[in-house]
Backbone as ProteinMPNN parsed JSONL, in Angstrom:
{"seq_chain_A": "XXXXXXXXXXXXXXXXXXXXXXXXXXXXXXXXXXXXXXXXXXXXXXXXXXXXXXXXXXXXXXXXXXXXXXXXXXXXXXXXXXXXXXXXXXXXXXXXXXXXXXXXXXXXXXXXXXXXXXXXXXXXXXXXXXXXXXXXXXXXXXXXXXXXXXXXXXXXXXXXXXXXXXXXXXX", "coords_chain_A": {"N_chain_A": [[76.589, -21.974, 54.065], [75.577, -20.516, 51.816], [76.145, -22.721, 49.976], [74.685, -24.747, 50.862], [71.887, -23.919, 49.87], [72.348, -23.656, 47.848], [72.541, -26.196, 46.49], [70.081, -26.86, 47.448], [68.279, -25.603, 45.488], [69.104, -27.142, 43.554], [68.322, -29.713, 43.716], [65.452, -29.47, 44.2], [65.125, -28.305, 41.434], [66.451, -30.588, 40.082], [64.259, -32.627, 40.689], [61.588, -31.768, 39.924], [62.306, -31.101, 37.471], [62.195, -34.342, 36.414], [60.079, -34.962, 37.613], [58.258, -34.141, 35.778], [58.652, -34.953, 33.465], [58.504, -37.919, 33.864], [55.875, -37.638, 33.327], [55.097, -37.077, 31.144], [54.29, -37.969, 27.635], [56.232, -40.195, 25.81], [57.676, -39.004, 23.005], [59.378, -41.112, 21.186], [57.906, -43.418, 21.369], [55.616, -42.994, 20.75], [56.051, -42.526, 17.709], [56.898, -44.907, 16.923], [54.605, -46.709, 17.664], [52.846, -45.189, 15.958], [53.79, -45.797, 13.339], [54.417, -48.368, 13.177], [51.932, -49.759, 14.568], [52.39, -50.984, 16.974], [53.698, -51.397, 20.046], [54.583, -52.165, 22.863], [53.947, -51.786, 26.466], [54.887, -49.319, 26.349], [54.958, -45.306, 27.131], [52.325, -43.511, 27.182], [51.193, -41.325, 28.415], [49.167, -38.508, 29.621], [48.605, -37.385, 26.84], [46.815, -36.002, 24.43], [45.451, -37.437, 22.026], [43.408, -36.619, 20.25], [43.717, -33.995, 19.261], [44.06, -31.709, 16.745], [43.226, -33.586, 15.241], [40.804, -33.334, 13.774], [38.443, -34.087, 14.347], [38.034, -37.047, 13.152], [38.167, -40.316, 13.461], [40.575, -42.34, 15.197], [42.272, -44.768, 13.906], [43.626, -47.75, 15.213], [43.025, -50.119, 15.339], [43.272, -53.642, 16.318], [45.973, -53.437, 17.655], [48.803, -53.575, 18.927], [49.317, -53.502, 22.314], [49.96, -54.363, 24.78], [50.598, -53.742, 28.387], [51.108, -51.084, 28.448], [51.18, -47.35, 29.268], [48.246, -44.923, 28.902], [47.799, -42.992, 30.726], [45.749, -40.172, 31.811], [45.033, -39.041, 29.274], [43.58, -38.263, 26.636], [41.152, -39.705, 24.685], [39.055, -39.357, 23.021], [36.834, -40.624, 20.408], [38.678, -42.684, 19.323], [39.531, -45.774, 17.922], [40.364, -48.837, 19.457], [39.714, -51.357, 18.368], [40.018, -54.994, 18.658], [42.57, -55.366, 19.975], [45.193, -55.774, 21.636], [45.628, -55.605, 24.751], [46.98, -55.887, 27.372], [46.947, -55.601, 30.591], [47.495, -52.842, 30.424], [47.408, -49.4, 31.141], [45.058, -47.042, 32.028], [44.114, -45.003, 33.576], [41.7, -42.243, 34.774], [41.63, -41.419, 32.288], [39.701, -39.816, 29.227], [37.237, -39.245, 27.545], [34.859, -37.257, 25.412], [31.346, -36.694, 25.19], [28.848, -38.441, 23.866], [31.447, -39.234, 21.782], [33.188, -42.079, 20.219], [35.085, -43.979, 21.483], [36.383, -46.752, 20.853], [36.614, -49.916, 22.343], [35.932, -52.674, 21.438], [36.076, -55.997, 21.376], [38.701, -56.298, 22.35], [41.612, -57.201, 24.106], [42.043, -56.698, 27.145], [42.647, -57.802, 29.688], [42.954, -56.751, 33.132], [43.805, -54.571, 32.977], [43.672, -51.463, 33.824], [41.307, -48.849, 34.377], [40.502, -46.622, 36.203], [38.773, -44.45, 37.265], [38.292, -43.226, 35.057], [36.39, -41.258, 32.414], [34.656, -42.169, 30.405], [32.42, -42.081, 28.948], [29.73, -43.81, 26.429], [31.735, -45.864, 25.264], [32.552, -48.609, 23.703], [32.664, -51.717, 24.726], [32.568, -54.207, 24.133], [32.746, -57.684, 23.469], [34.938, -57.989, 24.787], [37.674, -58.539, 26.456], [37.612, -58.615, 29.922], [38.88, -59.367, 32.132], [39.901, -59.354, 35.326], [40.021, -56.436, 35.064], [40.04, -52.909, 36.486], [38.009, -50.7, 36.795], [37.268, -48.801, 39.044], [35.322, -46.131, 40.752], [34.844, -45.165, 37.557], [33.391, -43.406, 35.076], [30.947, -44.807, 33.589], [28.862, -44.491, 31.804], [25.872, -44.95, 29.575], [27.859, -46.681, 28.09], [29.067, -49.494, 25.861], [28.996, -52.853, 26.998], [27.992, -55.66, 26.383], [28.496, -59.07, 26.159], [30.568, -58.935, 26.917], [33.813, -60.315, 28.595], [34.468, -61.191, 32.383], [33.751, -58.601, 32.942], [33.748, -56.44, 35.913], [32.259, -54.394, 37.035], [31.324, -53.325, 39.536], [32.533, -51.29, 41.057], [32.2, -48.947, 39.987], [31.687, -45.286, 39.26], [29.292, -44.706, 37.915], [26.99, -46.541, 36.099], [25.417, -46.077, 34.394], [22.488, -46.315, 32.037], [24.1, -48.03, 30.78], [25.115, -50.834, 28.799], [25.039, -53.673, 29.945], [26.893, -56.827, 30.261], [25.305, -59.114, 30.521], [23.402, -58.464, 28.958], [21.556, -56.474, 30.255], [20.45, -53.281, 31.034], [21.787, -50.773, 32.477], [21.295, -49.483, 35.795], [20.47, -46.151, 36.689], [20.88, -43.738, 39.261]], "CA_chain_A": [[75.162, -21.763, 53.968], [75.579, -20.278, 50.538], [76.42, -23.819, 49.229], [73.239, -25.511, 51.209], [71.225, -23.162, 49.153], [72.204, -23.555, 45.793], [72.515, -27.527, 46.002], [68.655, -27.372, 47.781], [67.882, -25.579, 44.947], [69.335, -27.726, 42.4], [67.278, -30.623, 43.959], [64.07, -29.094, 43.851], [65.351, -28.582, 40.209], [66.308, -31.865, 39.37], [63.217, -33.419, 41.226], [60.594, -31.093, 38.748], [62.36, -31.578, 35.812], [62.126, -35.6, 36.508], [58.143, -35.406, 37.476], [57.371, -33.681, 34.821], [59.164, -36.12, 32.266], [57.77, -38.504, 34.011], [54.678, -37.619, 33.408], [54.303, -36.908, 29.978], [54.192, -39.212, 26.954], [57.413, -40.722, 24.975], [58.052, -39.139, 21.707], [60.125, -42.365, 20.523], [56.989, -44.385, 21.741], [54.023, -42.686, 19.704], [56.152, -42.44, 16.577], [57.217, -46.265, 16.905], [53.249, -46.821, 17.497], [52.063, -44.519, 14.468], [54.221, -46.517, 12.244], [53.918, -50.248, 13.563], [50.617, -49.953, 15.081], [52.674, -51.615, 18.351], [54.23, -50.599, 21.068], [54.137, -52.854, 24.336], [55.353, -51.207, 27.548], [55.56, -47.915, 25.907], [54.622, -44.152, 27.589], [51.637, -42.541, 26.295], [50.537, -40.611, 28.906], [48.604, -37.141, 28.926], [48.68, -37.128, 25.422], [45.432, -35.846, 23.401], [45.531, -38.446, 20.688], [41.931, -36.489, 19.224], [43.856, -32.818, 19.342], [44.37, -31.956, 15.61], [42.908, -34.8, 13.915], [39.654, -32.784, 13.364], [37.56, -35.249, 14.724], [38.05, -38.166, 13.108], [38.227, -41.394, 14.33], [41.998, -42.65, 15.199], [42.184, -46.042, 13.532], [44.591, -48.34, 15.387], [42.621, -51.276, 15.54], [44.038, -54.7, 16.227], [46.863, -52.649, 18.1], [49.706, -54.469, 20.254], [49.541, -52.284, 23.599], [50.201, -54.491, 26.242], [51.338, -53.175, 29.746], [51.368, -49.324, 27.784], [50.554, -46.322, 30.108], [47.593, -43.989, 28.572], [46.78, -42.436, 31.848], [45.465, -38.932, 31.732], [44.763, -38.975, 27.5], [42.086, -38.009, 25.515], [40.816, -41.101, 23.717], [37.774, -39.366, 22.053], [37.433, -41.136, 18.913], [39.95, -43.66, 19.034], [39.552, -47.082, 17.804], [41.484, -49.624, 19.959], [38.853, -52.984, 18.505], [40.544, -55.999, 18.503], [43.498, -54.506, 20.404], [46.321, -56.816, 22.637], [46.049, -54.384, 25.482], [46.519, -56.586, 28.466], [47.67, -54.729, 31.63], [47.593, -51.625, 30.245], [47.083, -48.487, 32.103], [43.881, -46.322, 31.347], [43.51, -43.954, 34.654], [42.205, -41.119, 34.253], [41.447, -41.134, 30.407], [38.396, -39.13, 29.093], [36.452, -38.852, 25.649], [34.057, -36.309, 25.522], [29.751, -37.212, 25.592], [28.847, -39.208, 22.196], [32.427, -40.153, 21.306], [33.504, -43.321, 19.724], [35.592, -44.682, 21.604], [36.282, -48.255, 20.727], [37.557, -50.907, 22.891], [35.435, -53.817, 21.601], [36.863, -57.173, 21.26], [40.059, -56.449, 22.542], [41.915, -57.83, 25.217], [42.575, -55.847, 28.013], [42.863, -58.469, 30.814], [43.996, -56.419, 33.755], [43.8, -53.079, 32.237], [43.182, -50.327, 35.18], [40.774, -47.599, 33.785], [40.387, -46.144, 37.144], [38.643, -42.854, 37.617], [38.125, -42.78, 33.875], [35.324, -41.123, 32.008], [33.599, -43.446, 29.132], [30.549, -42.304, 28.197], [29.549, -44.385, 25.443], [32.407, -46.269, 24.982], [32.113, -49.67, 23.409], [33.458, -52.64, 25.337], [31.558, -55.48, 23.736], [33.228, -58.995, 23.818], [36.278, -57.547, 25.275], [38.006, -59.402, 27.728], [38.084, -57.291, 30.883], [38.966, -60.446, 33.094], [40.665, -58.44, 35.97], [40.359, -55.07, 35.161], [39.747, -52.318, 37.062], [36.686, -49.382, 36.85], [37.024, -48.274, 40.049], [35.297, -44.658, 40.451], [34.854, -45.029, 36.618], [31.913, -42.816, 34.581], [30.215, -45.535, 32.329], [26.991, -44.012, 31.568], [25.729, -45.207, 28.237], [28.824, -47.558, 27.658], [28.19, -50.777, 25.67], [29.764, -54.075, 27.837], [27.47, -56.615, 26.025], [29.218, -60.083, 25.795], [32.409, -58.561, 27.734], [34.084, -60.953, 30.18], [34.945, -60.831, 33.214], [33.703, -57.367, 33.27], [33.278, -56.954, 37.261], [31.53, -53.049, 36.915], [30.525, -52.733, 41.192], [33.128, -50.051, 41.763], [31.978, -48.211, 38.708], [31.186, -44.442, 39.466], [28.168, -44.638, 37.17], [27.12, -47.638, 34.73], [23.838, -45.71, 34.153], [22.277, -46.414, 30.709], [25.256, -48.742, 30.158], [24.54, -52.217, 28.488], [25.659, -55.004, 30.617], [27.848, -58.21, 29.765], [24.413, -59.958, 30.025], [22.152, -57.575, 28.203], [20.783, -55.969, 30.888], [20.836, -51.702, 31.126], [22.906, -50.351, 34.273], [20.75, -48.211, 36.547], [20.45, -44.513, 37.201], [20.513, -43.455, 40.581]], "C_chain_A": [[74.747, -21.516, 52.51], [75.179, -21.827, 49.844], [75.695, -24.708, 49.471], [72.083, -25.099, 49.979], [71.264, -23.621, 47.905], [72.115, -25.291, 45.603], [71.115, -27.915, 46.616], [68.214, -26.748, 46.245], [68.004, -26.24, 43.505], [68.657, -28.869, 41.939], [65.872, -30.69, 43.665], [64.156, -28.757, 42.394], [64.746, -29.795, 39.444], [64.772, -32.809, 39.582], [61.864, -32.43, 40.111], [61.072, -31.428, 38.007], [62.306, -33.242, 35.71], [60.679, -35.806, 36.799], [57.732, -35.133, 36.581], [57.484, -34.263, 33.333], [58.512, -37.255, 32.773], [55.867, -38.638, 33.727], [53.699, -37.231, 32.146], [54.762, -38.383, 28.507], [55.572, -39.746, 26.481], [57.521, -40.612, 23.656], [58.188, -40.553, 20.761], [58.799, -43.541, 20.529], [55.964, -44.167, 20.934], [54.789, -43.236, 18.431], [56.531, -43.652, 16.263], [55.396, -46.848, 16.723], [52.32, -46.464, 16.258], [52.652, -45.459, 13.199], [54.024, -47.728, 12.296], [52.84, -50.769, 13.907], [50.634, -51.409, 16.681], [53.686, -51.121, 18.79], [53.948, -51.288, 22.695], [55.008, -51.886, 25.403], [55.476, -49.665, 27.366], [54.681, -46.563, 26.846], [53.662, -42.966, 26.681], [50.375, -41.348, 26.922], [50.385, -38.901, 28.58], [48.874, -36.761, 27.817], [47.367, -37.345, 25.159], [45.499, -36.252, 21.914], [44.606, -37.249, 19.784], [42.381, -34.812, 18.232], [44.017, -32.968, 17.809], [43.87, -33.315, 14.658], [41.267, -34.52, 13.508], [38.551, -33.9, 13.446], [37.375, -36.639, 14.162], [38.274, -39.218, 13.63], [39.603, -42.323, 13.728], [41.787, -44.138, 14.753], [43.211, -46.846, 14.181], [44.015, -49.901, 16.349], [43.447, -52.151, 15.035], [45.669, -54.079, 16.855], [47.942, -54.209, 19.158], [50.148, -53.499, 21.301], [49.824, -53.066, 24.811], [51.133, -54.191, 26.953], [51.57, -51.371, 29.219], [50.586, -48.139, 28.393], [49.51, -44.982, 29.257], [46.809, -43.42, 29.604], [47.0, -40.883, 31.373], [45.342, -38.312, 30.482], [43.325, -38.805, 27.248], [42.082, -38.718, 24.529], [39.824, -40.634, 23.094], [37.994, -39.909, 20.43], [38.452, -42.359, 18.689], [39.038, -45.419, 19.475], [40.59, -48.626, 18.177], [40.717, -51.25, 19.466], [39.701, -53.776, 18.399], [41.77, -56.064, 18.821], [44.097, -55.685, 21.257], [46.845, -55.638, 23.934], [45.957, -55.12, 27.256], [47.47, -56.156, 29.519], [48.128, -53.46, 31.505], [46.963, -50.306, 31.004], [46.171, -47.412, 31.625], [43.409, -45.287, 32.249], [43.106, -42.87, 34.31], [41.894, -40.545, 32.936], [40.329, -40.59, 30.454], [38.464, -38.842, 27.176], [35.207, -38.283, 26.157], [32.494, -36.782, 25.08], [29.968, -37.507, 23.836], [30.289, -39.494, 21.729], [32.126, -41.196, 21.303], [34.01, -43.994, 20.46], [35.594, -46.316, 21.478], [37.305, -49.536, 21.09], [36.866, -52.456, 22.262], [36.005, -55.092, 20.956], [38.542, -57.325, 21.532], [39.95, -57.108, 23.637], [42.762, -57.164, 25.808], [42.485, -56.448, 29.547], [43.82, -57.681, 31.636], [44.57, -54.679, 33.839], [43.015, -52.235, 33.537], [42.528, -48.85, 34.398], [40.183, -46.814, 35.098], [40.011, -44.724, 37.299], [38.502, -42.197, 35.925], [36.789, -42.426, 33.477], [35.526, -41.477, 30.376], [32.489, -43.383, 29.142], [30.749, -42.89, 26.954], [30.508, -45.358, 24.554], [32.256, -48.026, 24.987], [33.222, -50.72, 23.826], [33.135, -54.295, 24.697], [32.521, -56.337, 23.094], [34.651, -58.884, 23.916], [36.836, -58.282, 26.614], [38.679, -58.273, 28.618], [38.295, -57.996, 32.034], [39.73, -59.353, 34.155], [41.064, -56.965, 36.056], [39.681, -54.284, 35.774], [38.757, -51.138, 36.83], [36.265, -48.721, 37.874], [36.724, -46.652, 39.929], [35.743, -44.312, 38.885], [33.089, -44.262, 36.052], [31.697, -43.507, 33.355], [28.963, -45.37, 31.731], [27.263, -44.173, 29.996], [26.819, -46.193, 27.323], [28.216, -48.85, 27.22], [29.187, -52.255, 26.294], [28.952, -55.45, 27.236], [28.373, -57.553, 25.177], [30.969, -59.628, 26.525], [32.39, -59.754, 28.729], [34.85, -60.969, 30.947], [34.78, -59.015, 33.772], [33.169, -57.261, 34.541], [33.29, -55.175, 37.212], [31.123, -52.519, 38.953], [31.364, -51.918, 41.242], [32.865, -48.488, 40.763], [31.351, -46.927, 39.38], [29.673, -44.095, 39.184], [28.004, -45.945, 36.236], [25.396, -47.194, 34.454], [23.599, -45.474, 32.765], [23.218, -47.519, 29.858], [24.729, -50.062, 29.562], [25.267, -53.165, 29.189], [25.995, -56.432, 30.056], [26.585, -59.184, 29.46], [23.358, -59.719, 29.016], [21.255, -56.354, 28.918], [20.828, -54.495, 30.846], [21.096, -51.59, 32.458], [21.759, -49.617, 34.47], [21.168, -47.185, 37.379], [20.181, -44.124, 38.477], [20.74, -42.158, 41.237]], "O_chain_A": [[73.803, -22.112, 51.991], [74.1, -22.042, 49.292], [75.675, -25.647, 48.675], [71.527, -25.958, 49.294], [70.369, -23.903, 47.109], [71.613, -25.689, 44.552], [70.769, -29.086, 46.466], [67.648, -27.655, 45.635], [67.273, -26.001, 42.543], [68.371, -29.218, 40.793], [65.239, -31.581, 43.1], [63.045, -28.929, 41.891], [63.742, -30.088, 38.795], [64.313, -33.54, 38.705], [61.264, -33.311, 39.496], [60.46, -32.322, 37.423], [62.414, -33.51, 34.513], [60.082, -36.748, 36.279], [56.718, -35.734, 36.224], [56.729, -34.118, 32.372], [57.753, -37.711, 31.919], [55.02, -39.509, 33.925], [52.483, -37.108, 31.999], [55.402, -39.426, 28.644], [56.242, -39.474, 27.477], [57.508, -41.617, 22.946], [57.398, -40.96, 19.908], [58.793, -44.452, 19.701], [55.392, -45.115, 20.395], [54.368, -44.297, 17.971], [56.59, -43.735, 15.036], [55.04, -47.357, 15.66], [51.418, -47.118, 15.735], [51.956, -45.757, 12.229], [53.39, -48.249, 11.378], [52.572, -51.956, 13.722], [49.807, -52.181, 17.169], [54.52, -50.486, 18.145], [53.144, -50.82, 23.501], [56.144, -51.421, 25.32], [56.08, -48.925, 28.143], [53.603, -46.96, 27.288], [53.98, -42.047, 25.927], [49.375, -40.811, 26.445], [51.021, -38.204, 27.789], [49.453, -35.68, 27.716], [46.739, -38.369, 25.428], [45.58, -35.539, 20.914], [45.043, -36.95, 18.673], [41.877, -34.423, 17.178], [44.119, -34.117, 17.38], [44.263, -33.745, 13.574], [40.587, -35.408, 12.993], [37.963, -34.408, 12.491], [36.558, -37.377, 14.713], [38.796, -38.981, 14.719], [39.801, -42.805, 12.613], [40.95, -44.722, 15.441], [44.193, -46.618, 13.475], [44.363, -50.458, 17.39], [44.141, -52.052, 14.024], [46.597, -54.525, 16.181], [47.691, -55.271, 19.727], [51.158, -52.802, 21.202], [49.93, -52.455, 25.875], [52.311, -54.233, 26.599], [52.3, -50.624, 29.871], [49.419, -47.953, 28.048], [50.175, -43.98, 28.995], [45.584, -43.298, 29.593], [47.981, -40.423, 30.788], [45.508, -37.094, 30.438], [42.271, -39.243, 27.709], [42.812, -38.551, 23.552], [39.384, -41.499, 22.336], [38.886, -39.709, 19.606], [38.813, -42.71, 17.566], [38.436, -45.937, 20.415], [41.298, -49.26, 17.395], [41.068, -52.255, 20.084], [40.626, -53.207, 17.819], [42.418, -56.806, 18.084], [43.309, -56.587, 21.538], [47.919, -55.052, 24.064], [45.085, -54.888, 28.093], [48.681, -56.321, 29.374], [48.973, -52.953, 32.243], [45.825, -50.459, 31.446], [46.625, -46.797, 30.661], [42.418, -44.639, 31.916], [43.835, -42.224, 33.558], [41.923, -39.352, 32.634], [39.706, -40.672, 31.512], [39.183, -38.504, 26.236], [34.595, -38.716, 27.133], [32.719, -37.635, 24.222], [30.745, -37.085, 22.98], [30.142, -40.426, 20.938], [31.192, -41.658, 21.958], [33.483, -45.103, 20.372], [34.747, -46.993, 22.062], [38.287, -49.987, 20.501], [37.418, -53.451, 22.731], [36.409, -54.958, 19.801], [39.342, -58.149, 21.089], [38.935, -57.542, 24.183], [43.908, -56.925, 25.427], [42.281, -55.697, 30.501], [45.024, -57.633, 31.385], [45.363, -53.995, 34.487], [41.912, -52.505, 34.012], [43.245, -47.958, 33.944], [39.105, -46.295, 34.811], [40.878, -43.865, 37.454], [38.586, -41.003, 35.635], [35.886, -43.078, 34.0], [36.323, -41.107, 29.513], [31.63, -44.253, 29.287], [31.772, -42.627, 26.321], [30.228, -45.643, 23.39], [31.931, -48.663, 25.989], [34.387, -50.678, 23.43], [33.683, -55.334, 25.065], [33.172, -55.847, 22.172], [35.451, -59.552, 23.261], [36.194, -58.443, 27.652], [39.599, -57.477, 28.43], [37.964, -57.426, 33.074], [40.187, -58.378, 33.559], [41.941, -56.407, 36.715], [38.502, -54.632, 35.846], [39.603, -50.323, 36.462], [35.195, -48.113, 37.891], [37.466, -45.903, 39.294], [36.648, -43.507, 38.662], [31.984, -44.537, 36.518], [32.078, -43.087, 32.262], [28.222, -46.223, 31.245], [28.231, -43.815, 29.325], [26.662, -46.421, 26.124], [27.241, -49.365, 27.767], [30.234, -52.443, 25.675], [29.402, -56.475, 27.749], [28.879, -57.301, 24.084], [32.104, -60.1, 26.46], [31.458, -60.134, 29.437], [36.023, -60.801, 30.615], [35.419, -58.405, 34.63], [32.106, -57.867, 34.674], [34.394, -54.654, 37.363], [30.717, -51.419, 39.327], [30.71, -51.126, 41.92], [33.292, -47.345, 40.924], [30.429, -47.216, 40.143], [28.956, -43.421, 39.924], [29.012, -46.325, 35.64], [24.435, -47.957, 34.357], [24.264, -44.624, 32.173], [23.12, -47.795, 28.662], [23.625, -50.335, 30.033], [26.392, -53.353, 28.724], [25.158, -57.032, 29.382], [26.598, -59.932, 28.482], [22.654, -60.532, 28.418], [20.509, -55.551, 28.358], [21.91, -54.397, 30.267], [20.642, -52.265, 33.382], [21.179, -49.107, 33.511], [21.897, -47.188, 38.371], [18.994, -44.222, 38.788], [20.389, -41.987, 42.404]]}, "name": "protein", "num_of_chains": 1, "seq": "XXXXXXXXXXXXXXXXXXXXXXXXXXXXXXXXXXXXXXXXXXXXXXXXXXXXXXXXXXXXXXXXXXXXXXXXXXXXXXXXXXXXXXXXXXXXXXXXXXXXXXXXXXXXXXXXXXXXXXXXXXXXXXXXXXXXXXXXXXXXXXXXXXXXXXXXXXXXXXXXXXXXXXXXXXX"}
């Protein structure tokens, strides 16, 4: 019985210390990213890119991110324009009211921003062929000239600019 015990608790061990690595970003992956300004594939979850950088705005435009997990990050500020971010993972992410964020002209074909909040975050002639916004907060976001941007599951697109020009409505 003793020896049930200590190998349940070694499980419930091993099984926490494996979610919780799982679940945070990849050292080896940022600091490969900070220096190359690419990183396909790589782990950059719950990581607050904005923490310490006294508000400035993260430059890593023209980026090579495809298939690269930034779910549950703080993107305030961060410049992804012209970015190779195609199937990349965005759940979850949040930048704080008036941030920068800047996705525009990248390519994020496929890219799941699911449940993310984007106020004001600039999407404009970004290829969003297949990507996801399900239960996303786009209020005030700019999408003008985006394509494939398909916005109906969108939590909010109120104030947002639309792929055609149009402003999202408030409801």
């Amino acid at each position: 019985m003793k020896t049930l015990k200590i190998m349940c608790i070694g499980i419930a061990s091993l099984i926490s210390t494996t979610s919780f690595a799982l679940l945070s970003y990849n050292p080896t992956d940022l600091k490969t990213f900070e220096s190359t300004n690419q990183c396909s594939n790589c782990d950059f979850s719950d990581l607050n890119w904005w923490n310490g950088n006294d508000g400035a705005t993260l430059n890593h435009s023209e980026a090579i991110i495809n298939g690269s997990n930034f779910s549950g990050d703080d993107i305030e500020n961060f410049n992804l324009s012209g970015s190779q971010g195609a199937n990349s993972i965005f759940t979850n992410v949040y930048n704080v009211e008036s941030s920068e964020t800047d996705f525009s002209g990248a390519n994020l074909k496929g890219a799941d921003f699911s449940g993310s909040s984007l106020e004001n975050s600039n999407f404009s002639h970004a290829d969003l062929t297949g990507a996801s916004f399900t239960n996303s907060d786009l209020m005030d976001a700019n999408f003008s000239s985006a394509i494939g941007a398909n916005l109906t599951n969108a939590k909010t697109i109120c104030g947002a600019t639309m792929p055609d020009g149009s402003i999202g409505k408030c409801s």
